[in-house]
C-alpha positions as a printed Julia matrix, in Angstrom:
82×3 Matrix{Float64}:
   4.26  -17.41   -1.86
   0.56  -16.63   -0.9
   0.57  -19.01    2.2
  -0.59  -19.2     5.63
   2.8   -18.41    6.65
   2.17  -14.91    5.39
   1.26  -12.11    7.74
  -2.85  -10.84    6.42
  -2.26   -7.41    4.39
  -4.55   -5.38    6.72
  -2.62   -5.59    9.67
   0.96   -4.39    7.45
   2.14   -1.0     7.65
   2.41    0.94    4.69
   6.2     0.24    4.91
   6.05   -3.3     4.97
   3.02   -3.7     2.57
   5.32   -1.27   -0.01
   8.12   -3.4     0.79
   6.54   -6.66    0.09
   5.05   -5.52   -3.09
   8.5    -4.41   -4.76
   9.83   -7.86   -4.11
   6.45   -8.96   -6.1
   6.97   -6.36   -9.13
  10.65   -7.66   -8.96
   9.66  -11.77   -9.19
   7.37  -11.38  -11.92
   9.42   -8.97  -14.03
  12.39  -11.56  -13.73
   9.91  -14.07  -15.17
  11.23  -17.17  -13.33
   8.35  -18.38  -11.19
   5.75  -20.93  -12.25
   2.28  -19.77  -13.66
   1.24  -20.78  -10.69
   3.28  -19.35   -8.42
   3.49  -16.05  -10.62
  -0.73  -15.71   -9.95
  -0.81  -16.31   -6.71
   1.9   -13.56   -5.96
   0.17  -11.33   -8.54
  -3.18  -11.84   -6.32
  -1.0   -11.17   -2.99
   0.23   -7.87   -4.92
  -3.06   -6.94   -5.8
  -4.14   -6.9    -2.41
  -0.98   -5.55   -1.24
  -1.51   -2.25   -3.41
  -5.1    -1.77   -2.62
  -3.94   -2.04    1.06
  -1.28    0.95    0.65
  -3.83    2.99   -1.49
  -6.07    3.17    1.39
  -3.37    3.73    4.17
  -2.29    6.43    1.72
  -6.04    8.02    1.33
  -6.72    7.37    5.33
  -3.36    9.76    5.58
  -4.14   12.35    3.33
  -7.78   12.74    4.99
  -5.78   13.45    8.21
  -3.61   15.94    6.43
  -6.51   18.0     5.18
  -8.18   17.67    9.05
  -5.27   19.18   10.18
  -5.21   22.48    7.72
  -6.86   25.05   10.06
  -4.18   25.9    13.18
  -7.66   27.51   15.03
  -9.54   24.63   14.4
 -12.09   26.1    11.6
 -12.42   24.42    8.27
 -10.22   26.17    5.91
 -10.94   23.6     2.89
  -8.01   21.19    1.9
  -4.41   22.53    0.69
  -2.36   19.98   -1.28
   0.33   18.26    0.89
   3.53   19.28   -0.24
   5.9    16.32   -0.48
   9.24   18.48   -1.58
C-alpha cells in the first residue's frame, strides 16, 4: 500500500488524510494483510496522523487569531465544536 502510486501526505487535505487513515485503522484491525504489508500501512498511518495533527493545530492557531472582532489581542477562547 505505501507505493509511489500514493499521493505524498503533505499535499492531502485534512479530509482525505482522515479518510485514508480510517481505511488503515480498518485493514489492520481486520488482521488480514501480510506483516509486511501491515508495517508499511502502519508507517503510511503514522504519517498520515501526524499530518492531520498539524492541519488541526495550524487551524486552531487561526481560530484564536481571529478572537478579537476590533483587532486587539483578547487571549484565546476555546473553539466550541457543539
Amino acid at each position: 500500500m505505501a507505493d509511489a502510486k500514493q499521493p505524498d501526505v503533505s499535499k492531502l487535505s485534512f479530509e482525505d488524510a482522515l479518510k485514508e487513515l480510517e481505511t488503515i485503522v480498518g485493514k489492520l484491525e481486520q488482521g488480514d494483510v501480510s506483516l509486511d504489508e501491515s508495517i508499511a500501512i502502519y508507517e503510511r498511518g503514522d504519517a498520515l496522523k501526524k499530518h492531520c495533527d498539524a492541519l488541526l493545530k495550524k487551524a486552531e492557531a487561526k481560530v484564536e487569531k481571529i478572537t478579537s472582532a476590533d483587532g486587539k489581542a483578547t487571549g484565546t477562547e476555546p473553539l466550541d465544536v457543539e
